[in-house]
C-alpha positions in Angstrom: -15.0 -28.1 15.5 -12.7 -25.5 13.5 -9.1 -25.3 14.9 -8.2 -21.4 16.4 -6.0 -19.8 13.7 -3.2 -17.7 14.7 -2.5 -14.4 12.9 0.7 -12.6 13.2 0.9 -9.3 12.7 -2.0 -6.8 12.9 -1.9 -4.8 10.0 -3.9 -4.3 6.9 -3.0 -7.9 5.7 -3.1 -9.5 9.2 -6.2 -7.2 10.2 -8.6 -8.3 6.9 -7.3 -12.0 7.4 -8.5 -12.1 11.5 -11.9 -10.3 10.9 -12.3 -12.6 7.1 -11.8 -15.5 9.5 -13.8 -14.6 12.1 -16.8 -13.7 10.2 -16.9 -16.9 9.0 -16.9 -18.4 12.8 -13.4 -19.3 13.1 -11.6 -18.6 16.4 -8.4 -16.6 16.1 -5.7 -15.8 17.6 -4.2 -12.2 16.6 -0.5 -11.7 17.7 0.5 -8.0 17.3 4.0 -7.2 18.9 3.5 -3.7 18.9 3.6 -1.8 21.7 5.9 -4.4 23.5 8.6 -4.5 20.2 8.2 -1.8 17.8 8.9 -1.3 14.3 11.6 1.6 12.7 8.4 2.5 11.0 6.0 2.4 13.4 4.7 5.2 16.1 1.3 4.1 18.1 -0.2 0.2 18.9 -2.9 0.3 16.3 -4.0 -2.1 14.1 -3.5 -0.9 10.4 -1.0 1.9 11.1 -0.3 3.5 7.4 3.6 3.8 7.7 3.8 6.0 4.5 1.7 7.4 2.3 -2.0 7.8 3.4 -3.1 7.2 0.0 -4.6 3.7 -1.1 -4.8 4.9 -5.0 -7.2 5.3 -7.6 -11.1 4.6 -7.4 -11.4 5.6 -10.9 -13.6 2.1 -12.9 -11.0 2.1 -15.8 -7.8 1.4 -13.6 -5.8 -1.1 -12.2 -6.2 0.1 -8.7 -10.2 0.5 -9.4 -10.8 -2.8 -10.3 -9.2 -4.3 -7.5 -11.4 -2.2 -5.0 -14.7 -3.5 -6.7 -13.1 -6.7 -6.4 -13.0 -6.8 -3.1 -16.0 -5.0 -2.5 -17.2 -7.8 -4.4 -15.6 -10.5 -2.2 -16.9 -8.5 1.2 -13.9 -6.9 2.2 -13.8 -5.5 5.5 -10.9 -2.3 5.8 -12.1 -1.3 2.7 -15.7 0.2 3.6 -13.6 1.7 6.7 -11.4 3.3 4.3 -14.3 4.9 2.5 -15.4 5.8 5.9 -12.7 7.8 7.2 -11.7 9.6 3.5 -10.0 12.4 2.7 -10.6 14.6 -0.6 -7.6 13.6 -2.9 -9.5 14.2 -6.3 -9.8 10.6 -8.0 -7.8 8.6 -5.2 -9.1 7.1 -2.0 -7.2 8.6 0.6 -7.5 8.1 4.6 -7.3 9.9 7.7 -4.7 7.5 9.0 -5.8 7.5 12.5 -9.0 7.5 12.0 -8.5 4.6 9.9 -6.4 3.2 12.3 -8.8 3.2 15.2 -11.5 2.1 13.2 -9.8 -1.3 12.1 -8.9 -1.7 16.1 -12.3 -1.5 17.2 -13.5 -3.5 14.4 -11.1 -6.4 15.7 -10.9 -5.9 19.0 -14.6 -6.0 19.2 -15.1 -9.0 17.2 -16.2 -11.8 19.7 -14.1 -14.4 18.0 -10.7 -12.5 17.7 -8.2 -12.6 20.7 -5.7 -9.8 20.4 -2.2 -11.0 22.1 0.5 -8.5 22.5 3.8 -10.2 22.1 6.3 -11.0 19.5 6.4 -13.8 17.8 9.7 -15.2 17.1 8.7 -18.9 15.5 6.1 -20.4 13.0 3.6 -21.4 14.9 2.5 -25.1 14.7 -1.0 -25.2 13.9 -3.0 -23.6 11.0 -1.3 -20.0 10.8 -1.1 -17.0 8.6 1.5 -15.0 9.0 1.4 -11.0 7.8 4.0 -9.2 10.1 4.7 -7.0 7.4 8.2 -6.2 5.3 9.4 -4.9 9.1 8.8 -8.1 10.2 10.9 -8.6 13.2 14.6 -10.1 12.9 14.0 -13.4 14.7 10.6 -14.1 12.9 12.1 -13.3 9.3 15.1 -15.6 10.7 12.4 -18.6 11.4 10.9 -18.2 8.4 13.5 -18.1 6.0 15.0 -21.3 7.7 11.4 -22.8 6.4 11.7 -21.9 3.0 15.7 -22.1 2.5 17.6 -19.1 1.1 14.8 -17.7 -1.6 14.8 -14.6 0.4 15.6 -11.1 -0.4 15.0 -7.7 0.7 14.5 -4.1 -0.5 14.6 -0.3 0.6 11.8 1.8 1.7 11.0 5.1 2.3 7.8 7.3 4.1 7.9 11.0 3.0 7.4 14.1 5.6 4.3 15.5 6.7 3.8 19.5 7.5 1.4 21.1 9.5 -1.2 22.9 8.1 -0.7 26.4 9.9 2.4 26.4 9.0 2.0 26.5 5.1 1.3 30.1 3.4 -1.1 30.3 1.9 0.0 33.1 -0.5 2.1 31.3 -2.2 0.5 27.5 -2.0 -2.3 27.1 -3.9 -5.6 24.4 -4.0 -5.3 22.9 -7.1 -6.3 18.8 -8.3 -3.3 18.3 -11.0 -6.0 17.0 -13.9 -10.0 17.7 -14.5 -11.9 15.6 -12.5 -13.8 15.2 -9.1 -12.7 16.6 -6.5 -10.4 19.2 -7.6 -8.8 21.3 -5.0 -8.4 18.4 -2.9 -4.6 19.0 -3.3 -2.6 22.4 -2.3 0.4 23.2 -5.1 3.7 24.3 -4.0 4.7 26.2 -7.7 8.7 26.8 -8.4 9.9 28.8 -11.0 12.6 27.8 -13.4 15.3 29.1 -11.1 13.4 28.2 -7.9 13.6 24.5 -8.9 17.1 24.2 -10.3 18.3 25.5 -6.8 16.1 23.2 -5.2 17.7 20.1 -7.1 21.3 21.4 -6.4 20.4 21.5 -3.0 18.7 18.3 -3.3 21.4 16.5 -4.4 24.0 17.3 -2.6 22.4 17.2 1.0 23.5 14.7 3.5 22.3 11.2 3.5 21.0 8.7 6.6 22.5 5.9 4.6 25.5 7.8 3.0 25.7 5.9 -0.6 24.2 5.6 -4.2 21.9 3.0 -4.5 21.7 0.8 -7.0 17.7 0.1 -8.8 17.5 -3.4 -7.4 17.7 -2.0 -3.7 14.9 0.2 -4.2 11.2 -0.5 -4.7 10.5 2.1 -7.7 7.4 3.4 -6.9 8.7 4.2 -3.3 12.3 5.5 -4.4 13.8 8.9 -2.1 13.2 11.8 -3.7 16.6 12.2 -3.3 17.8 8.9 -5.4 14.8 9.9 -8.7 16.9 13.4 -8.6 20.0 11.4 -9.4 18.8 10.4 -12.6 18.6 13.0 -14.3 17.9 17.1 -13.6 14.6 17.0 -14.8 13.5 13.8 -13.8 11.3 15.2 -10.3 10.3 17.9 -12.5 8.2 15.4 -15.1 7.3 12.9 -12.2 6.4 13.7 -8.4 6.7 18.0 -9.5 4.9 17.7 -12.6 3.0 20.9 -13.4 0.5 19.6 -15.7 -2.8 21.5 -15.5 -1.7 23.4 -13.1 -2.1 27.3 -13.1 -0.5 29.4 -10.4 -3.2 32.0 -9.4 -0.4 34.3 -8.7 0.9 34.6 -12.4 -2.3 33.1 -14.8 0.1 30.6 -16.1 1.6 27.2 -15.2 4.1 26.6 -13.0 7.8 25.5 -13.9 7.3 22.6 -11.3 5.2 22.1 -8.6 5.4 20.2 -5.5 1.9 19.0 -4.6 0.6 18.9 -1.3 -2.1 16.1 0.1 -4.8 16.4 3.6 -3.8 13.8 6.2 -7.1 14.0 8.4 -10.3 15.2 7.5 -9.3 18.3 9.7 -6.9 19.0 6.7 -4.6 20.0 9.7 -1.6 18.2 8.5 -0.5 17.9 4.8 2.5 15.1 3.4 5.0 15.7 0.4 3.4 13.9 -1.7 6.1 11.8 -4.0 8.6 13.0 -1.2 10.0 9.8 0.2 13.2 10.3 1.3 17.0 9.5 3.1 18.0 12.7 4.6 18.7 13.5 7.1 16.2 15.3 9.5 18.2 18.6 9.4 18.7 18.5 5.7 15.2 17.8 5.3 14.2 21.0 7.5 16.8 22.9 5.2 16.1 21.9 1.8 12.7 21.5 2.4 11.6 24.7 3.1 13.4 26.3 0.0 9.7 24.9 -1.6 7.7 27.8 -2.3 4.7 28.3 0.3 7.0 25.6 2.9 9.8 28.1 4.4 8.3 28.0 7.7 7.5 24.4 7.5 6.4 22.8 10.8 7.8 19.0 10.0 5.2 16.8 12.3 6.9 13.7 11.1 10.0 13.7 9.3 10.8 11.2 6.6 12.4 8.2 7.3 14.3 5.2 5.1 13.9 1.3 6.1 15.2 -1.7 5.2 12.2 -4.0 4.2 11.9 -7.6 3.3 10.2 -9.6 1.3 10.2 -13.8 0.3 10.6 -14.5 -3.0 6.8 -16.2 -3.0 7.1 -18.0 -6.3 9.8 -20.2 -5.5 9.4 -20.5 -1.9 5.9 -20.6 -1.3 3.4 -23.1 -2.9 0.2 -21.8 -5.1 -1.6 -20.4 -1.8 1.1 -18.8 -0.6 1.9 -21.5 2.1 5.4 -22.6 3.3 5.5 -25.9 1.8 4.9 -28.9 3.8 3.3 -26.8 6.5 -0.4 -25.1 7.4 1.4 -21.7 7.6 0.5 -18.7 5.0 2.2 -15.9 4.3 0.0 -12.6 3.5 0.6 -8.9 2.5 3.9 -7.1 1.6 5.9 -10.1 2.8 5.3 -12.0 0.3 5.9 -9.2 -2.5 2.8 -7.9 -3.0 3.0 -4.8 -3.3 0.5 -1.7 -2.0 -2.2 -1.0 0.8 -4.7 -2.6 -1.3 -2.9 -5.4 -2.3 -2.3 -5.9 1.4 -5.8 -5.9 2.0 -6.5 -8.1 -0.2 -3.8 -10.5 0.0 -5.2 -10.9 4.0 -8.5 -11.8 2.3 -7.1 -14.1 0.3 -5.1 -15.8 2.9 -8.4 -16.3 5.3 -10.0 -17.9 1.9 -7.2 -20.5 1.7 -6.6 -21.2 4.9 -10.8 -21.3 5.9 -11.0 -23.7 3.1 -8.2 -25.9 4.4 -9.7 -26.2 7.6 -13.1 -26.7 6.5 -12.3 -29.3 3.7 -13.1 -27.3 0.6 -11.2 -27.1 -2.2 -8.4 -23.7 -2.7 -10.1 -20.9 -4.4 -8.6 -19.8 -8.2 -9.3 -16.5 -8.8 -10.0 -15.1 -12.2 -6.4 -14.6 -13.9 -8.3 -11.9 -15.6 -9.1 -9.5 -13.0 -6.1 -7.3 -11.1 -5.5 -9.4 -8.0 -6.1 -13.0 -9.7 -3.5 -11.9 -11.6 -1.5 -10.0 -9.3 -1.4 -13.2 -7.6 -1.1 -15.7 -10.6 2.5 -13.3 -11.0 3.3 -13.9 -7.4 3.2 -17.8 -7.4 4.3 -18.6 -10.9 7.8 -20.6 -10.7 8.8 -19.5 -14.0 8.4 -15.3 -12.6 12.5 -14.1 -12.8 13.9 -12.0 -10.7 10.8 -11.5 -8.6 10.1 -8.0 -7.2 7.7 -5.8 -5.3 4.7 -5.6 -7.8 1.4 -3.4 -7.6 -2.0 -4.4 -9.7 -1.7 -3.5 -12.9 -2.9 -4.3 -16.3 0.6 -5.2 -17.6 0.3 -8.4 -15.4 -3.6 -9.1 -17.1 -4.0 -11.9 -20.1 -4.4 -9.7 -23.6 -7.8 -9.2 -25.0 -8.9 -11.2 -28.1 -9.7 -8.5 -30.4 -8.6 -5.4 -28.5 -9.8 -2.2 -29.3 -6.2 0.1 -30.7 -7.1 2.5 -27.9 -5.3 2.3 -25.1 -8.1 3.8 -22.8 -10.9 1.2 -25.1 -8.6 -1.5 -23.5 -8.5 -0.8 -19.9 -12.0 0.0 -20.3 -12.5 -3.5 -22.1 -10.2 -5.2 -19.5 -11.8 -3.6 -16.7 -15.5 -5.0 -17.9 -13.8 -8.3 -18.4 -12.8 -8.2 -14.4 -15.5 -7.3 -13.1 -17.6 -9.9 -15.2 -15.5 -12.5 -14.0 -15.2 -12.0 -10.5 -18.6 -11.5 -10.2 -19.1 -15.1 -11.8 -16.4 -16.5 -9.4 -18.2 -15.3 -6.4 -21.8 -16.8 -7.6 -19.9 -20.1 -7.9 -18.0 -19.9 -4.9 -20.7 -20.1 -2.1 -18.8 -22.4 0.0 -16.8 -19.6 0.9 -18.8 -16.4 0.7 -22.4 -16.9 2.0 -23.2 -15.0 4.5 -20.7 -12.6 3.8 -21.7 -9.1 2.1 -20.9 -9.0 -2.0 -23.5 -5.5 -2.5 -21.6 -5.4 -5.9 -22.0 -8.4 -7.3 -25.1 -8.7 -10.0 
């Protein structure tokens, strides 16, 4: 008889791990500490609350982020068909109403026969087989347990969620729909343009505003692809201006011609009632955001629904604390999502699917599964749990971390395209081999 597995932590990780589990007839237990203790981050008790942006990336075949998302199509993910479900138009990027999403991925768990939700917090490992996935907000006396298990190998890093506006409150004389390159789905973005003078006045004012946490930071505090606004602006005048305000293929309707900058605007809901900064992670504070803010052209009678807020999130340093499945040594305890380093809603995703592989093969007496180092979470994850990775950080999917091809093509695009084929070939031959752990379970992409 197969031993309940706790799960701590019900969000994307912690959510895919339960129902990955439970499809496969294991009991679990689901701890959730939310609404009893919540998170900085946090605002409602749902499973797979989107704390920041309400993007999960590309779909686009050729790209890191693509890949991974036929990859776990492939393995019979389950928050990713919800995702697709409860979509908003963002051009070539999956991106979710996140309370649709949300709701969705509670009544998914709570529904499931073998899943028992507990609302509490967790302050210890527990003793039996046990993933945990509480998150880089994991709770103080949780993080506290588990660094204790796996010494001193722990670190942590700065985070940031940008603003969101509401819709009636953006004019729409000025703001323009607009997707930033050629492609489907353009006009799924509205474009904010600034002229010359516009933006240089909205850097000054940028950069001098007041800060929550009132110092420079330095590049090892900061996760780089979540980084305030605020902090990128530091660097260099231009910097927002060829990054998060880039104007390329843009044309302001108002002129004929493209904009000096532009700040670009993305749908929350399917309502398109709500719209975030896109890029616009930041540390000040919320009257400095309502001032500088609204200097944006189309934004200076902004309605801020949710101001942006900074966080102090942690992460384990995974390849020298954790063993090749990302277990605590000497223990039946996993670690899964951005706790361990992985970076990305995705990669959360499918680090919780990878965690109810391990541990469903532990308790069942099959042997670990090795994913393809080829494809973008095999490697993702060969990254995360090599011992001779220095000066582990935060990482996303990306064809950096990828073996080279033999023979590669001298186009860049050729290669990703190469690379990409290679991924998909191979996870789609790891899954055909790997029935032990996937029959049953849906794989409509794999051939």
């Amino acid at each position: 008889m197969q031993q309940t597995v706790d799960v701590v932590g019900a969000g994307l990780a912690g959510s895919e791990c339960a129902l990955q589990l439970a499809d496969r007839g294991v009991r679990v237990r689901l701890h959730e500490q939310r609404p009893v203790h919540m998170s900085p981050a946090h605002h409602t008790d749902r499973f797979a609350e989107l704390v920041c942006s309400n993007s999960l990336k590309s779909t686009k075949p050729e790209t890191a982020a693509g890949v991974l998302k036929w990859e776990l199509d492939a393995m019979g993910c389950r928050l990713l068909p919800i995702a697709q479900e409860c979509s908003v138009p963002a051009g070539g990027a999956l991106a979710v109403d996140r309370e649709k999403f949300s709701d969705a991925v509670t009544n998914a768990v709570v529904s499931h026969p073998l899943i028992e939700v507990v609302r509490e917090e967790v302050t210890r490992i527990p003793e039996g087989p046990s993933v945990i996935a509480a998150g880089p907000l994991c709770s103080d006396a949780l993080f506290k347990a588990i660094s204790e298990a796996v010494g001193e190998g722990s670190m942590s890093f700065f985070d940031a969620a940008a603003p969101i506006v509401s819709a009636e409150s953006i004019d729409r004389s000025i703001a323009f729909s607009q997707s930033r390159y050629e492609g489907g789905g353009a006009g799924d973005y509205l474009n904010c343009p600034l002229e010359r003078d516009e933006y240089d006045a909205f850097v000054d004012a940028l950069l001098s505003a007041e800060r929550v946490i009132a110092r420079d930071f330095e590049q090892k505090d900061l996760f780089c692809a979540c980084q305030p606004i605020e902090e990128v602006a530091r660097t260099g005048h231009d910097s927002i201006r060829f990054g998060a305000l880039k104007p390329v293929g843009l044309t302001d309707p108002r002129t004929g011609h493209r904009p000096w900058a532009a700040v670009q605007l993305r749908a929350e809901n399917a309502q398109r009632t709500a719209y975030n900064l896109v890029g616009f992670q930041t540390n000040l504070t919320w009257p400095e955001q309502r001032r500088v803010f609204r200097m944006i052209p189309g934004l200076a009678q902004a309605e801020f629904l949710r101001y942006g807020v900074m966080h102090r999130n942690s992460f384990v340093d995974s390849p020298h604390a954790l063993d090749a499945t990302f277990a605590i040594p000497g223990t039946h305890t996993r670690l899964a999502g951005q706790i361990t380093g992985t970076e990305g809603y995705v990669e959360a995703i499918a680090s919780g699917l990878l965690a109810a592989l391990n541990t469903y093969a532990e308790t069942s007496g099959l042997t670990y599964p090795v994913l393809p180092h080829t494809g973008a979470l095999g490697s993702l994850v060969a990254y995360a749990t090599n011992p001779a990775t220095v000066g582990y950080q935060p990482m996303h999917v990306n064809f950096g971390l990828v073996p080279p091809l033999e023979d590669a093509p001298r186009r860049k695009d050729d290669r990703r395209r190469r690379m990409a084929e290679r991924a998909r070939n191979d996870m789609a031959a790891f899954v055909r081999a790997r029935q032990d752990l996937f029959a049953g379970i849906g794989q409509e992409s794999v051939s």
